[in-house]
C-alpha positions, 0 to 999 in steps of 0.5 A: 532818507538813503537805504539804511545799513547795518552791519554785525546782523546776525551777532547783533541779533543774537546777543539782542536775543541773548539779553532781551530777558534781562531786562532789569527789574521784575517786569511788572507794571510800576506803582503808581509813583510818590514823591519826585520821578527822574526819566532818563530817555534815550533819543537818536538824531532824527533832526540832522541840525543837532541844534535843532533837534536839541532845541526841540526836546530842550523845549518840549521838556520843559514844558512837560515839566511846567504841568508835571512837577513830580517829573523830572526828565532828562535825555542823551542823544547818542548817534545810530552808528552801533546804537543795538550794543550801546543798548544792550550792554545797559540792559544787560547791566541793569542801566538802561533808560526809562524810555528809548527811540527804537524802530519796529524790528528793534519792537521784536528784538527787545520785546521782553524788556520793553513794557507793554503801554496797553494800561500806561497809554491812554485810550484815546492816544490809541485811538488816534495811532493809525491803523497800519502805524498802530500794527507795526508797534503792536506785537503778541497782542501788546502796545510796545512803542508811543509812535513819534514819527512814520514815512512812506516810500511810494514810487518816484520818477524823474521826468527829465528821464522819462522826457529823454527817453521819449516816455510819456506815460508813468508806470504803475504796474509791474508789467508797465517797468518790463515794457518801459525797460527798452526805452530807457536803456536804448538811450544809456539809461536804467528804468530803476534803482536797486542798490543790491549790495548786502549792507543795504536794508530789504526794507526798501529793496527786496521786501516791497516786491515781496509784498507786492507779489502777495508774499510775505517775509515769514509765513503764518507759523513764523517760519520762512515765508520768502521761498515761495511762488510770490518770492519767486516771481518778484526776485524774478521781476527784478532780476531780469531787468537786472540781465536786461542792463536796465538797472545800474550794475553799479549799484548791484555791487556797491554803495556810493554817495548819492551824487556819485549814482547814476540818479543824481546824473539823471540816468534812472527814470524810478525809485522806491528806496530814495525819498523825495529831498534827497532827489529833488537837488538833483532832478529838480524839483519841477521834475520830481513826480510822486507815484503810487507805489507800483502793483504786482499783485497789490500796491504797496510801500515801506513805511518806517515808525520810530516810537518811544518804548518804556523799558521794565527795568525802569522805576518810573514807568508811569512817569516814563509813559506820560512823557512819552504820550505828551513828547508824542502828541499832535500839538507837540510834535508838528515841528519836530516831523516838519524838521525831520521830513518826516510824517505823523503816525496819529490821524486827525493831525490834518495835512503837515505838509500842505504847502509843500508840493513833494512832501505833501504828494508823499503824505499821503500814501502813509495810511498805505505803508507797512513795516511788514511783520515783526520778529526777533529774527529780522535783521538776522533774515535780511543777513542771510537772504541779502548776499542771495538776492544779489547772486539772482541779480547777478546772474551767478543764482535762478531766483528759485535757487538763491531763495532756497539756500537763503530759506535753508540758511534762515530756518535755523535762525527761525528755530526758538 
């Protein structure tokens, strides 16, 4: 899993702001359904093998359909590239599917079209989301998403670095990153990645120092909560390993492929915002060693969850959510995350990855992940805040500097 990218932020947002009351239909819960229900589902490929992925839910519908003869279901999988304006232009044309993949910040912008599942997904699948998983789809209170998948970013090290170095203890804290930076760099090497450059997503960059630090993206009111003593000292952290040569300046400006990075040449000793598959063809997997994710204050990481929404402009909403809650379930999920590299969000799944030595080190700090907070404004925050944490990494801003232009460039987007 790279850093995701985006593009368009701030004009996608709006226009998912714009329309997110437009949702077709009344809105309110669906009848209980008579005669056949059609469910059209929107999926995204989370399984890089089409065929694959393509298979499963070939497969998974049909036996769906084999114990509900009423439903008939039927899907489209559409690429990510751009898939916030395929989204919004059905929506807003009153043909959106029943159901759609859609990631927590997704849960925020399409809030007012998306159904809540409190009364539509049973009691006991809501026992069985997760604790942190369950938050990071619930929102005003409501269910808004049947989680499908989730994955965990704890820290990672490359012990043939760390041997290079002459290093032979791992770092867990804040403190242990300023007292290794030396050593690594004494040999041409970097103590971190950071891929600063704007396209690249906070949520495995910036927001886990943040949260680290015992800050928070917003504060309780909804208002900007990065610009504060927390967001200061974890930009600060970062920024004087960025002025101590210890991260690559390469990857503080741009994006390249991975085997072009100073990673897959083996001169970074840790990552948070890579995972382990993507590494291990270069370190080896022998040389991977999983980590807690680092402490500044607390120990945290990011944790993506993909979940399936019903959308109120559908007209099967019952049918959407039993497919949902079925495609969702332990039994039928397994081989889908086990392709995907991926981790379940409901517990009593037991260990997925139990005879994998890197994936089942990662399993288990999923319960300690977190998506952060949920809000209309996500992406078009990271838009603003972005460009300014990479001006602190440069040099050209103070960390108190950058954080407050992007604070007085964010409060209007906060603004309702």
């Amino acid at each position: 899993m790279r850093v995701s990218k985006f593009t368009g932020i701030a004009a996608g947002i709006a226009a998912i702001a714009a329309l997110a009351g437009c949702s077709a239909g009344s809105g309110g819960a669906a009848a209980t359904p008579t005669g056949e229900q059609k469910v059209t589902v929107w999926l995204y490929p989370v399984i890089a093998d089409q065929a694959k992925h393509k298979q499963f839910w070939d497969s998974t519908i049909a036996a769906f359909e084999k114990d509900h003869k009423n439903i008939k279901v039927s899907y489209e999988i559409f690429p990510w590239a751009n898939r916030d304006q395929s989204l919004q232009t059905a929506i807003a044309a009153g043909k959106g599917p029943d159901l759609v993949y859609l990631i927590p910040d997704q849960l925020a912008a399409y809030q007012k079209s998306i159904q809540p599942l409190d009364n539509l997904l049973s009691k006991d699948r809501q026992k069985q989301i997760l604790p942190n998983v369950k938050s990071s789809v619930t929102l005003g209170g409501h269910i808004l998403g049947a989680p499908i998948l989730t994955s965990a970013q704890p820290l990672i090290c490359n012990a043939a670095a760390f041997k290079a170095a002459g290093v032979t203890d791992y770092p867990k804290t804040w403190d242990d990153i300023k007292a290794l930076a030396p050593k690594f760099t004494a040999k041409g090497m970097y103590v971190l990645n950071y891929p600063a450059s704007a396209e690249n997503t906070l949520n495995l960059t910036f927001y886990p120092l943040l949260w680290q630090a015992g800050g928070a993206v917003y504060d309780k009111s909804g208002g900007v909560g990065f610009d504060s003593a927390a967001g200061t000292k974890a930009l600060t952290f970062i920024s004087d390993l960025a002025k101590e040569k210890a991260l690559d300046p390469e990857a503080l400006t741009t994006n390249v492929p991975l085997e072009q990075t100073a990673i897959a040449r083996g001169k970074v000793a840790c990552t948070w915002n890579n995972a382990v598959t993507e590494v291990a063809p270069f370190w080896g997997k022998d040389n991977v060693k999983v980590l807690p994710p680092l402490t500044g204050k607390k120990s945290v990481a990011y944790g993506t969850v993909g979940s399936l929404s019903v959308l109120k402009g559908s007209k099967a909403q019952q049918a959407a959510a039993e497919f949902a809650e079925y495609a969702t379930s332990a039994k039928v999920v397994k081989p889908y995350l086990k392709e995907a590299g991926y981790f379940s969000a409901l517990s009593g799944t037991g260990s997925l990855y139990a005879d994998d030595p890197l994936l089942g080190q990662v399993e288990k700090y999923v319960p300690d992940t977190t998506v952060g907070q949920l809000a209309t404004s996500s992406r078009a925050l990271m838009g603003v805040l972005a460009p300014e944490i990479q001006a602190s990494l440069l040099g050209q801003k103070s960390p108190a500097d950058a954080l407050k232009s992007a604070a007085d460039a964010a409060t209007p987007l906060l603004k309702k």
